[in-house]
Each structure stands twice: as structure tokens, then as C-alpha cells.
C-alpha positions as CSV (number, residue, x, y, z in Angstrom):
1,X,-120.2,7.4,-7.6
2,X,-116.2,6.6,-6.5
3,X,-114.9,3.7,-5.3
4,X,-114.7,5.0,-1.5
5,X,-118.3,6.3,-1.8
6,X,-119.5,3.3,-2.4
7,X,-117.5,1.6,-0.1
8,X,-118.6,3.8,3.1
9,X,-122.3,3.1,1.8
10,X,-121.6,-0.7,2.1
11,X,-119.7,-0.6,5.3
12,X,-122.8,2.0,6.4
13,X,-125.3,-0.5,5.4
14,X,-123.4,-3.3,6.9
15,X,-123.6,-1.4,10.5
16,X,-127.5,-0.9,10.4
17,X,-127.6,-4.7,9.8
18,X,-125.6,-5.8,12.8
19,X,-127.3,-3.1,14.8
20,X,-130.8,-3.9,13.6
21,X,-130.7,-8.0,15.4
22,X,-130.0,-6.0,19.2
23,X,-133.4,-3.3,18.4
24,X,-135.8,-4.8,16.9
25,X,-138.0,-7.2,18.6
26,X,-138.8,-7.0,22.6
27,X,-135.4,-4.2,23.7
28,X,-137.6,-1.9,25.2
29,X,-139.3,-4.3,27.2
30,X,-139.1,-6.6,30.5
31,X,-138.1,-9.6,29.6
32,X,-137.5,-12.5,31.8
33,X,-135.4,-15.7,31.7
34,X,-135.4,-19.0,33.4
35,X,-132.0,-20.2,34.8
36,X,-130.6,-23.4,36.7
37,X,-127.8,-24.8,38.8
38,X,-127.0,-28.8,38.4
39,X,-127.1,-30.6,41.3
40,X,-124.1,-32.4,43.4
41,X,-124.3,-35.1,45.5
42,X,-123.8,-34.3,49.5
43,X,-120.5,-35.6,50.7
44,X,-121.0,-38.8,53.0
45,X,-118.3,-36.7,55.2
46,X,-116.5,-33.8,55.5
47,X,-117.2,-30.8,57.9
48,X,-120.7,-29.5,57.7
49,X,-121.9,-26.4,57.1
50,X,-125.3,-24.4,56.7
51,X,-126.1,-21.4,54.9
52,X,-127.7,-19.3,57.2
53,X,-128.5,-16.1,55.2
54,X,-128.1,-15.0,51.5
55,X,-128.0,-10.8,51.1
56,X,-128.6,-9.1,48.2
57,X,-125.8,-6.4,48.2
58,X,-126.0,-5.0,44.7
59,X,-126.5,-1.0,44.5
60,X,-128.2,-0.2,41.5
61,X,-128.3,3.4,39.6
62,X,-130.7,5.1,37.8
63,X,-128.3,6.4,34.8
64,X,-125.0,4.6,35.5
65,X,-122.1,5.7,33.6
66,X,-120.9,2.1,33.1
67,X,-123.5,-0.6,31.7
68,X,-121.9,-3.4,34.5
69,X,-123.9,-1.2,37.0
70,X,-127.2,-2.6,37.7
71,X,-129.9,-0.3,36.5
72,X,-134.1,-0.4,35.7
73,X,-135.7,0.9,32.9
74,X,-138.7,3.5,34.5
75,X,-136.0,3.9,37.4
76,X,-137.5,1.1,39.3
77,X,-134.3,0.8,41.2
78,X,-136.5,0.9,44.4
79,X,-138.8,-2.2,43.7
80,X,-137.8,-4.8,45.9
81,X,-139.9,-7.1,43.3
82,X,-137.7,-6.3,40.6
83,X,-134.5,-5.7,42.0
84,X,-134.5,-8.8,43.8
85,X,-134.8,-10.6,40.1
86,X,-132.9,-8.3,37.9
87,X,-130.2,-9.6,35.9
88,X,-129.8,-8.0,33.0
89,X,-130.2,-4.2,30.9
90,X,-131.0,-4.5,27.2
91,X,-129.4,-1.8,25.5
92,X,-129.5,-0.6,22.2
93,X,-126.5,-1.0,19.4
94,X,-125.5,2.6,20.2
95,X,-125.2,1.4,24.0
96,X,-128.8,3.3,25.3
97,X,-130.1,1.6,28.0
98,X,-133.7,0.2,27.1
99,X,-135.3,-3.2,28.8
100,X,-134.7,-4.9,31.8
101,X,-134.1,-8.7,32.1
102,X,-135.5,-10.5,35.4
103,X,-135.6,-13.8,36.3
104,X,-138.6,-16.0,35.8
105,X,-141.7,-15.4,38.5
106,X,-140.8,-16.6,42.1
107,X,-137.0,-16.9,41.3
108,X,-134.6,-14.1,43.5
109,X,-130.9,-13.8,42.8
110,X,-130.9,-14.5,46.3
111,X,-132.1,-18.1,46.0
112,X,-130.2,-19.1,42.5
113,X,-127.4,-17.9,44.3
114,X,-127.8,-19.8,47.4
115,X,-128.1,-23.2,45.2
116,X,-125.2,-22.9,43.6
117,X,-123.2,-21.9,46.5
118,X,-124.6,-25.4,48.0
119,X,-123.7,-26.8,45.4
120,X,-120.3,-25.7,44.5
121,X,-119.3,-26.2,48.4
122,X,-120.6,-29.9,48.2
123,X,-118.0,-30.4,45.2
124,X,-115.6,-28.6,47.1
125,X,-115.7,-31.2,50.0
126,X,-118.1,-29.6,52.5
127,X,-121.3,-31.4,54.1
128,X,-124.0,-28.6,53.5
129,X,-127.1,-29.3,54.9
130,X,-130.5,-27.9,55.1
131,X,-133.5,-27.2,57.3
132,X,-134.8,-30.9,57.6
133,X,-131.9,-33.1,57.8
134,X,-130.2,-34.4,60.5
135,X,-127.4,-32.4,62.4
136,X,-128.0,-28.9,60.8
137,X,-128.7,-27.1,63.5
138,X,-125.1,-28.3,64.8
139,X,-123.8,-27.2,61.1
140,X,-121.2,-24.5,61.1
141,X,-123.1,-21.5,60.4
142,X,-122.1,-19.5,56.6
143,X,-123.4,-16.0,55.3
144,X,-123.5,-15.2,52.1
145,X,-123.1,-11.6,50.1
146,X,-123.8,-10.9,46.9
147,X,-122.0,-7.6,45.7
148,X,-122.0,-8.3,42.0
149,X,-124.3,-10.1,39.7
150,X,-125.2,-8.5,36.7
151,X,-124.9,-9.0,32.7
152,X,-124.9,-6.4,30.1
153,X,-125.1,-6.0,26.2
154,X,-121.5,-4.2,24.6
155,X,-121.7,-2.8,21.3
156,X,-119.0,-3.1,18.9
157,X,-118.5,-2.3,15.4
158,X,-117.6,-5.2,13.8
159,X,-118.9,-7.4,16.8
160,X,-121.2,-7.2,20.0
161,X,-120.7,-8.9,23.3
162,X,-123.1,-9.8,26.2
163,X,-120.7,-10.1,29.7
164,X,-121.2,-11.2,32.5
165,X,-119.9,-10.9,36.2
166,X,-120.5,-12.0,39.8
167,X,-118.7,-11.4,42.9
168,X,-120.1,-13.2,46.0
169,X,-118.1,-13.2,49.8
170,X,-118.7,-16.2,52.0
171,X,-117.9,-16.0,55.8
172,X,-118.2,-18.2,58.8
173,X,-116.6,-19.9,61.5
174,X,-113.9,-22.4,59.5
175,X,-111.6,-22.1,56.9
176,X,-111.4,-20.7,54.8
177,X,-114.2,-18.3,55.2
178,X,-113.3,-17.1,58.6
179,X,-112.1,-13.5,57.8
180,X,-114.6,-13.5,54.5
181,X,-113.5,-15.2,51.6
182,X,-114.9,-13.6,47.9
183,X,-115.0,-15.6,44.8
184,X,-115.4,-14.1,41.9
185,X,-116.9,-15.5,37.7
186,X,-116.5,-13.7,34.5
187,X,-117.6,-14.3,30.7
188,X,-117.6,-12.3,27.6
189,X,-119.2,-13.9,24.6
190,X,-119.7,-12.4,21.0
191,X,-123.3,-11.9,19.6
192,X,-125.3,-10.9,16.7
193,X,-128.7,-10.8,18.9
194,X,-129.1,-9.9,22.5
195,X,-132.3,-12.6,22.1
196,X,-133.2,-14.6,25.3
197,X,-131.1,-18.0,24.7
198,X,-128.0,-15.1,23.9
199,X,-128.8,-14.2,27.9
200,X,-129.0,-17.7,29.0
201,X,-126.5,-18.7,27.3
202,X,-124.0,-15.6,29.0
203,X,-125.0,-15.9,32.3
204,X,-125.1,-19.6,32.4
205,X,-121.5,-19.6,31.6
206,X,-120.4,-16.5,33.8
207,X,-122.1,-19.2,36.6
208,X,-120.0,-22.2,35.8
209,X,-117.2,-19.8,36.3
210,X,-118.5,-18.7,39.5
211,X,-118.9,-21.8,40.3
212,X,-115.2,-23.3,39.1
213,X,-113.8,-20.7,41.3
214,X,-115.5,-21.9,44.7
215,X,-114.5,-25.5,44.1
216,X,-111.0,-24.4,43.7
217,X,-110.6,-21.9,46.6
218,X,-112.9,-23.1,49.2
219,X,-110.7,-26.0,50.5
């Protein structure tokens, strides 16, 4: 056997063993995965504001070219139920698209995204209230959209990545959001394992950026 021989066996071998982490285990299935947004303290003043509506506007595909397009495995694109949770596609290390990854039961991108809006406004200055506290009906009234929030599994030779990306728009009466202001988060992280902590650990991140992006550009 000559020296390149059994150096393309090795590197060969090598592949399958960083491929083997991302298939194995639960890839073909629905998984789901538990995430959370730390809480900020209301501002004592500042001009207050109340999210009035939260819209899911993410379209997703049945066999997207691009893995940052929300997909289903067993096309259930059109379940409300699982659109309204999904997160994530598990894919393969040759980049096939296999499970799904939702959020945990009675959790909605909807609502996770509403709490850290809330929350990110508060640190940005801005009174938001809700339903039972004084003066929110007298609140400046905000809408939020939701055109991208999705995560997906790269693979790469010597090195996989999950990524991450949102894109939310908020509008309403006051600056800045009177002509629809969009904020925007991003991560990329290296992996061995697409494993559940790998996904909460991605998206987590892609959130504090989210998040970093509203308290800088929503004064």
C-alpha cells in the first residue's frame, strides 16, 4: 500500500467519524427544545408602549434550495401546530434534510419572540406594559413581524456549523418605529454534534444578538 493510499484511507476514515456525531442518534426525528429570555426590569419612566400583536411571517418550503429556509420533514409546512414552533432542520453530514426541531409544548415563536422584544425595549428605555397594569390601554400601540427565525446544521469537511438568524420589524406610532424599523441577529458556531444543548446553545446566542441589536437601535 503507498504512502498516499494510505493517507486518503485515513483522511476517509477521518470524514465518516466527524459525519457519524450529526447521524446517528435522533436526526430523523422531531425533536424539541426548551428556550428562554432573561427578564429586565420596567423603566420607572420613559414613554410607554404595548405590544399589540406578534405575526408569524416566515414562509416555509417543502424542498428549499437553501437550508436557512424553513422546511418540515413529511412536508408539514401547513400545520399551524408545527409551524408555529419550528425552529430548526436536522440535516444530515452530506447536508439532506432529515428532523425537525420545535420548541417545547405550548411555546410559539410568536410568544418567545414577544418576550424578548419586551424585554430588549425595556433596556432600551421604553415603558412596555401589559394587559393588567395601569395605563396600557393609553400605551402607544406596537406590532410586531417576524420574517426570519430559523437555525440550520452546515456541513463542512474539516468542520460543521449550526447558524442562526432572525429578522423581526417593529412599527407603531413613535420613533423610531414609525415607518417600520427591522432589527436583525446572527451566529455561526462550530460543532461536532448537532445534539440538543448544540441547538440551544446556537439559538440562544443568535437571540442575545437579536436582542443587542434592539437595545442599540431602538432609541
Amino acid at each position: 500500500m503507498t504512502q498516499n493510499t494510505k493517507m486518503f484511507r485515513l483522511g476517509f476514515m477521518a470524514l465518516v467519524l466527524l459525519t457519524l456525531p450529526v447521524v446517528s442518534g435522533c436526526a430523523t426525528s422531531r425533536g424539541t427544545v426548551a428556550l428562554d429570555v432573561a427578564q429586565s426590569t420596567n423603566p420607572a419612566t420613559g414613554t410607554a408602549v404595548r405590544i399589540v400583536s406578534v405575526t408569524d411571517n416566515r414562509k416555509f418550503e417543502i424542498s428549499p434550495s437553501s437550508p436557512a429556509t424553513p422546511s418540515l420533514k413529511d412536508n408539514g409546512i401547513h400545520d399551524k401546530a408545527l409551524t408555529s414552533r419550528a425552529i430548526a432542520r436536522k440535516r444530515n453530514g452530506y447536508g439532506m434534510a432529515m428532523g425537525d426541531v420545535l420548541l417545547s409544548e405550548g411555546n410559539t415563536v410568536e410568544s418567545l419572540v414577544q418576550n424578548l422584544v419586551t424585554q430588549s425595549l425595556r433596556e432600551a428605555g421604553f415603558r412596555v406594559l401589559e394587559a393588567n397594569q395601569t395605563g396600557y390601554e393609553n400605551a402607544i400601540p406596537l406590532d410586531v413581524g417576524i420574517d426570519k427565525f430559523w437555525a440550520w446544521f452546515a456541513p463542512g469537511f474539516w468542520a460543521a456549523h449550526l447558524e442562526f438568524e432572525s429578522k423581526i420589524q417593529i412599527s407603531g406610532p413613535v420613533t423610531p418605529f414609525k415607518d417600520g424599523k427591522t432589527f436583525e441577529g446572527r451566529v455561526r458556531l462550530a460543532t461536532q454534534a448537532a445534539t440538543t444543548g448544540a441547538w440551544q446553545n446556537t439559538i440562544h446566542k443568535g437571540m442575545q444578538n437579536l436582542r443587542q441589536d434592539i437595545q442599540l437601535h431602538a432609541r
